[in-house]
C-alpha positions in Angstrom: 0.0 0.0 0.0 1.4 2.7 -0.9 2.0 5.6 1.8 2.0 9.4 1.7 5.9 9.3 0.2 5.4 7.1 -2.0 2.6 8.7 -3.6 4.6 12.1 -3.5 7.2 11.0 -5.4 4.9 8.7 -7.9 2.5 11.5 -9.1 6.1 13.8 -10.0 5.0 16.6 -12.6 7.6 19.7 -13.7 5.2 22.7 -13.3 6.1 26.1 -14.7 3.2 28.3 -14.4 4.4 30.2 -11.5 1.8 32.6 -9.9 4.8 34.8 -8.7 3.4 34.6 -5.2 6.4 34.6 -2.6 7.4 31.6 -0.2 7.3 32.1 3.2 10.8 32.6 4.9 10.2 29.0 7.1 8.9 27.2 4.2 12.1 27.9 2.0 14.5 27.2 5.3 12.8 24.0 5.5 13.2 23.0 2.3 16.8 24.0 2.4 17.5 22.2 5.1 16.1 18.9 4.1 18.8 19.2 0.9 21.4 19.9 3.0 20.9 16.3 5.1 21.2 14.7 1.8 24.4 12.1 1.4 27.7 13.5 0.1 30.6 11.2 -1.3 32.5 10.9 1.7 31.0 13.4 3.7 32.8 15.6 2.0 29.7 17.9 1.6 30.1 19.8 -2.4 27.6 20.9 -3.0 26.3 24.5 -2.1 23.0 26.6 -2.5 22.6 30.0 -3.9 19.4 31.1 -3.3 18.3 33.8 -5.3 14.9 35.7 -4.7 15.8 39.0 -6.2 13.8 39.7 -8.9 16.7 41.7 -11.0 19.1 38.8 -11.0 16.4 36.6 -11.3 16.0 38.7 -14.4 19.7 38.4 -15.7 19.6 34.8 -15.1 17.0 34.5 -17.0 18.6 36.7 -20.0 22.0 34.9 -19.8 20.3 31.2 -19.9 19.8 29.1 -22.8 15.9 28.4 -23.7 13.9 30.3 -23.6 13.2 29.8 -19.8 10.3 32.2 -18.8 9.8 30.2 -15.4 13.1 31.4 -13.4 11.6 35.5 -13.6 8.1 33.7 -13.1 9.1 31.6 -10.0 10.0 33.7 -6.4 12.9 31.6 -5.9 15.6 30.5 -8.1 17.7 28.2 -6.2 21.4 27.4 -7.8 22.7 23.9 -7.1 26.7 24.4 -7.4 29.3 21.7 -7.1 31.9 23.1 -4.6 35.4 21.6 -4.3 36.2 25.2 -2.9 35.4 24.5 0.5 36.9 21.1 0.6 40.0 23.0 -0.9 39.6 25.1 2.6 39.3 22.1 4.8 42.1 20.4 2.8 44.6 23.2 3.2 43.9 23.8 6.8 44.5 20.3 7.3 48.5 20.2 6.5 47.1 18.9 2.4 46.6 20.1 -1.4 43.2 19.5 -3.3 43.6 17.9 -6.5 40.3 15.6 -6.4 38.4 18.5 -8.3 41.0 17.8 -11.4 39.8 14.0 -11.6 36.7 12.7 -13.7 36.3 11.0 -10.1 35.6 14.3 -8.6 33.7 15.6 -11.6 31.5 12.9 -11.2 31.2 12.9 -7.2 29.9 16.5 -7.8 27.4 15.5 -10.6 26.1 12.6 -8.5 25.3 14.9 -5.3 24.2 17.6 -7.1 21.3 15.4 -8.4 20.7 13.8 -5.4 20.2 17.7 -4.0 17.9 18.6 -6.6 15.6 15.8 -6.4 15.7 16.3 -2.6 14.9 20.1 -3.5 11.9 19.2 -5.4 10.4 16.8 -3.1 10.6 19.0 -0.3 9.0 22.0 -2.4 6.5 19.7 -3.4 5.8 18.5 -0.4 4.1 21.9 0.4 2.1 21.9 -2.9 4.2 24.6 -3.9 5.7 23.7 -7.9 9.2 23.4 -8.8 11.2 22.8 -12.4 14.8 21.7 -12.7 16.3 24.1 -15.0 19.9 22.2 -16.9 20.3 24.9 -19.1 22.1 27.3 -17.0 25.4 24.9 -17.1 25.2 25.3 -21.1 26.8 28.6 -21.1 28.0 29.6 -17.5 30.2 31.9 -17.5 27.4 34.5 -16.9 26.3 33.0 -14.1 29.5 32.0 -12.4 30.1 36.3 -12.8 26.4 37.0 -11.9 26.8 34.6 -8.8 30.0 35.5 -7.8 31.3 31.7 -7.7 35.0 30.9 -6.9 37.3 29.0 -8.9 36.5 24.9 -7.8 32.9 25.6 -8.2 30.5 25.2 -10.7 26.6 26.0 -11.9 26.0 22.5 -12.8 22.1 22.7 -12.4 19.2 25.3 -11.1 15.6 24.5 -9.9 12.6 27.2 -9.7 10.0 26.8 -6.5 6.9 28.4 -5.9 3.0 28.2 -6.0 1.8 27.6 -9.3 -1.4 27.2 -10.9 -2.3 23.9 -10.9 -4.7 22.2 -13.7 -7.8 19.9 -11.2 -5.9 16.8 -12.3 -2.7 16.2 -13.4 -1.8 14.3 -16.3 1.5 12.5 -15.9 4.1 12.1 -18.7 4.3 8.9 -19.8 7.5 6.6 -19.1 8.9 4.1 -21.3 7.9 0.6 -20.1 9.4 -0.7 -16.2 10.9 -3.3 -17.7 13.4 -1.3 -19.8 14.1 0.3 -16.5 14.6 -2.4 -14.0 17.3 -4.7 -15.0 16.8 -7.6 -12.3 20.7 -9.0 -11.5 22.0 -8.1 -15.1 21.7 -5.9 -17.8 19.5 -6.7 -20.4 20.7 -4.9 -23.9 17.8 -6.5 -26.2 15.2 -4.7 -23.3 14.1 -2.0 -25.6 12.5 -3.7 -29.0 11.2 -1.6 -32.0 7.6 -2.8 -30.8 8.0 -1.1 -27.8 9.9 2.3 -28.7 6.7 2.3 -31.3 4.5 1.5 -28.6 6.0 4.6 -26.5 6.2 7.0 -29.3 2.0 6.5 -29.9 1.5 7.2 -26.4 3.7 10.3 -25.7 2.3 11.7 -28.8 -1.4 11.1 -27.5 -0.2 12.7 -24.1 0.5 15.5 -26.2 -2.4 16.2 -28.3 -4.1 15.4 -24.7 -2.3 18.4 -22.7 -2.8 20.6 -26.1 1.0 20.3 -27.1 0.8 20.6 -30.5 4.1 21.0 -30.8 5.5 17.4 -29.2 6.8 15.1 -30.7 8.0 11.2 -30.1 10.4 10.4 -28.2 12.3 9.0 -31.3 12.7 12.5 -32.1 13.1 14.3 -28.5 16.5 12.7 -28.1 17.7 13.6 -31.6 19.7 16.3 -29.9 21.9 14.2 -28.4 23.3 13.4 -31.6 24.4 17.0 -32.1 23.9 19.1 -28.9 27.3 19.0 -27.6 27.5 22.3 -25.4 31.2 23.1 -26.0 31.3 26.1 -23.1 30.4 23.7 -20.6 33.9 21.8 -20.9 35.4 24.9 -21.0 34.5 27.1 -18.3 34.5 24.0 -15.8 38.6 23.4 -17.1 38.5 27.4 -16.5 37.2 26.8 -13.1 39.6 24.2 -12.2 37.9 20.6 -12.9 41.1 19.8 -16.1 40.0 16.0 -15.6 44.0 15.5 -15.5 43.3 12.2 -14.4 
């Protein structure tokens, strides 16, 4: 039977129609503070927050990210979710050492790995207040900007933003079809034949009626929605984070 967590996390939806209204002060501390108790890769805790709720650099952000992505001037809070080997650099030095994790794909991937687990914890702890939120990836795909806008130090990096706030919310949700559980749960080893032509056709019908259903005109299969990944490379990204200090030396 599934209990009030569970059903939290199964009915996820990302929700952009922001009313603008602001979040109280011990509603967004909470929600904070519930990311902050999620696991870090050795307790080595980096990963920090920059909460914005200013609705000028809300605004920049919003002009310097990829998208168009209305929501983040929308929405009263624009939370960054940064990888920070800064602070560890701290804690190393004070402790007699030199940081060099950051320049690993290790520690490019440690930061990845609890930066999602902070934004999922973000979103379920908005959520969990009936208040909307929207991960927003594009403000890694040119970041520069927002490193400046932020004021970020070197050993940091934008890697991933979320908006939160009350929205207005249709009398039922109608949630995005998934691709079938059984291309997803790989019980003691990965299956490679999992996903047939029969059932990527299957999908494709099915995302396409969920669009016509939500009056998306504009969807399209998922065939198609992932064509970007054979092009959509993001070159800036690579850049800026070697510019910040993660050279993957190693």
């Amino acid at each position: 039977m599934p209990n009030e967590t569970i059903r939290l996390l199964q009915s996820h939806v990302s929700e952009r129609d922001f009313t603008g209204e602001p979040v109280a002060d011990e509603v967004l501390d909470t929600i904070v503070r519930a990311a902050q108790r999620t696991p870090t890769h050795r307790h080595g805790q980096q990963i920090s927050l920059v909460v914005v709720r200013d609705a000028h650099t809300r605004q920049r952000l919003y002009e310097v990210t990829a998208g168009p992505q209305p929501q983040i001037t929308k929405a009263p809070v624009f939370i960054l979710v940064a990888v920070d080997f800064h602070k560890t650099a701290v804690a190393v030095k004070a402790g007699g050492g030199e940081q060099h994790f950051h320049e690993s794909l290790e520690g490019w991937t440690v930061g990845a790995v609890d930066a999602g687990i902070t934004l999922a914890t973000l979103s379920t702890a908005a959520r969990s207040f009936g208040l909307g939120a929207v991960a927003i990836g594009a403000i890694r795909h040119d970041p520069q900007p927002v490193i400046d806008l932020l004021g970020l130090p070197p050993r940091t990096f934008p890697i991933v933003g979320i908006c939160i706030g009350k929205v207005n919310r249709p009398a039922q949700l109608r949630l995005k079809p998934r691709l079938p559980l059984s291309t997803y749960r790989h019980d003691e080893r990965y299956r490679v034949d999992a996903l047939t032509p029969d059932i990527l056709s299957a999908y494709d019908a099915e995302l396409l009626a969920y669009w016509r259903e939500v009056g998306r005109p504009d969807g399209v299969p998922w065939t198609q929605r992932v064509q970007p990944y054979s092009t959509s490379i993001h070159p800036e990204t690579k850049i800026i984070a070697e510019r910040q200090g993660f050279t993957l030396a190693e």
